[in-house]
C-alpha positions, -999 to +999 in steps of 0.1 A: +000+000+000+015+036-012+023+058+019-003+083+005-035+058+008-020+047+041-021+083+057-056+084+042-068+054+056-053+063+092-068+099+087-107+081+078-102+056+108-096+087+130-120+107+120-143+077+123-130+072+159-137+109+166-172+108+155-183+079+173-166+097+205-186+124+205-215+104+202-206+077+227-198+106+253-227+133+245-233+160+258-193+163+268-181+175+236-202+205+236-198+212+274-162+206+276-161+236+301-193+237+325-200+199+329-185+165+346-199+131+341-192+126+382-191+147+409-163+119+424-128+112+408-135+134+380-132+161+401-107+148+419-088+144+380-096+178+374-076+191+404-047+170+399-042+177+364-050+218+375-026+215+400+001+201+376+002+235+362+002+252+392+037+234+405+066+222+387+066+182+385+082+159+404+094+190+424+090+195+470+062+221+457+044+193+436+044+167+459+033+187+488+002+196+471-020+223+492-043+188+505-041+169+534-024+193+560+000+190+575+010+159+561+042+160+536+043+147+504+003+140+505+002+139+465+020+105+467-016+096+483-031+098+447-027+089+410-001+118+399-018+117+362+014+129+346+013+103+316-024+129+306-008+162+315+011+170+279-029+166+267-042+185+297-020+213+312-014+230+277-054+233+276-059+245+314-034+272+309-049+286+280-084+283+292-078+287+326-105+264+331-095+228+345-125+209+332-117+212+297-083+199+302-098+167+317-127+167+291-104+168+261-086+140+282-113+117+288-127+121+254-092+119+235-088+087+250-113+071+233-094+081+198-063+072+212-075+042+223-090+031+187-058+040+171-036+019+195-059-009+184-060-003+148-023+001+146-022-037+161-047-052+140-035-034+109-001-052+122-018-085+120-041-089+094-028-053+070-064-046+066-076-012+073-114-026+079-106-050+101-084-028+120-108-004+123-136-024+133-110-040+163-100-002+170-143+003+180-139-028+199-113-021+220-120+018+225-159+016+225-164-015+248-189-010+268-174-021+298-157+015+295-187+038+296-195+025+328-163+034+340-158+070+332-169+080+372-137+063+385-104+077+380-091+046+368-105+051+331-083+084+327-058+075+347-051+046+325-058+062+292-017+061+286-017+021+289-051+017+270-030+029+246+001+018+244-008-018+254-017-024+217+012-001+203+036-026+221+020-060+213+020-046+176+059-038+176+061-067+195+048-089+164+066-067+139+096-078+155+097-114+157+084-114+120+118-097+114+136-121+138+149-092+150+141-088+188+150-126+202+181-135+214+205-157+192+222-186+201+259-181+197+271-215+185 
């Protein structure tokens, strides 16, 4: 396949993973800024990514996040979220509003998701259809929906998608021969 109908095939499976996103998850795409599925870990989401771009990571200040006084280092006691904030800080600071850094994140995962899928199955079978239909599978389960309250479904957006990513290269490699070790003899 030419490099041109590749990119257009990736670009149609994304838009297609887009579009079913913002239906799965209405009204969120047109709320991004006044409106959480939860009133429990989402919010609790919303301040850690916030807070990410109030402190310098991985710095005293950061870990000793304004909660839990007096208690040092209390935002150890919590998912840190990093892996989300190059998707969410950029957006906070602009808006200055922290739900639509973790809106864009909760409903970006979704497309991530599909593509991490796609890119596997396209590994597998080099079908664009059949990677695509694995990519709504994977990212639209339904399983996930009814997860969205919990922090866990944001929190592991990174691995959602990069669990298929690393099973594909994975496969790409041992077709090549080139990732297991050699006898030397």
């Amino acid at each position: 396949m030419k490099p041109s109908s590749q990119l257009r095939a990736i670009g149609f499976a994304t838009l297609g993973y887009l579009l079913i996103t913002i239906v799965y998850t209405w009204p969120l795409p047109v709320r991004l800024g006044d409106v959480t599925h939860d009133y429990g870990d989402p919010l609790l989401n919303t301040w850690i990514l916030w807070w990410t771009t109030k402190a310098m990571p991985l710095t005293a200040q950061w870990w000793n996040a304004p909660i839990f006084y007096p208690a040092a280092g209390a935002f150890a006691f919590s998912e840190h979220l990093l892996g989300l904030a190059p998707v969410a800080a950029p957006l906070i600071s602009l808006t200055g509003n922290p739900l639509v850094g973790y809106n864009v994140t909760v409903i970006a995962s979704f497309v991530f998701s599909g593509l991490g899928a796609h890119f596997l199955a396209y590994t597998l079978t080099r079908r664009h259809d059949a990677a695509f239909v694995a990519g709504i599978a994977f990212a639209f389960a339904p399983y996930r929906l009814a997860q969205l309250p919990t922090s866990r479904c944001c929190a592991r957006t990174g691995r959602r998608c990069a669990s298929p990513r690393c099973t594909a290269t994975a496969a790409m490699e041992q077709r090549s021969g080139q990732c297991w070790p050699r006898s030397r003899g």
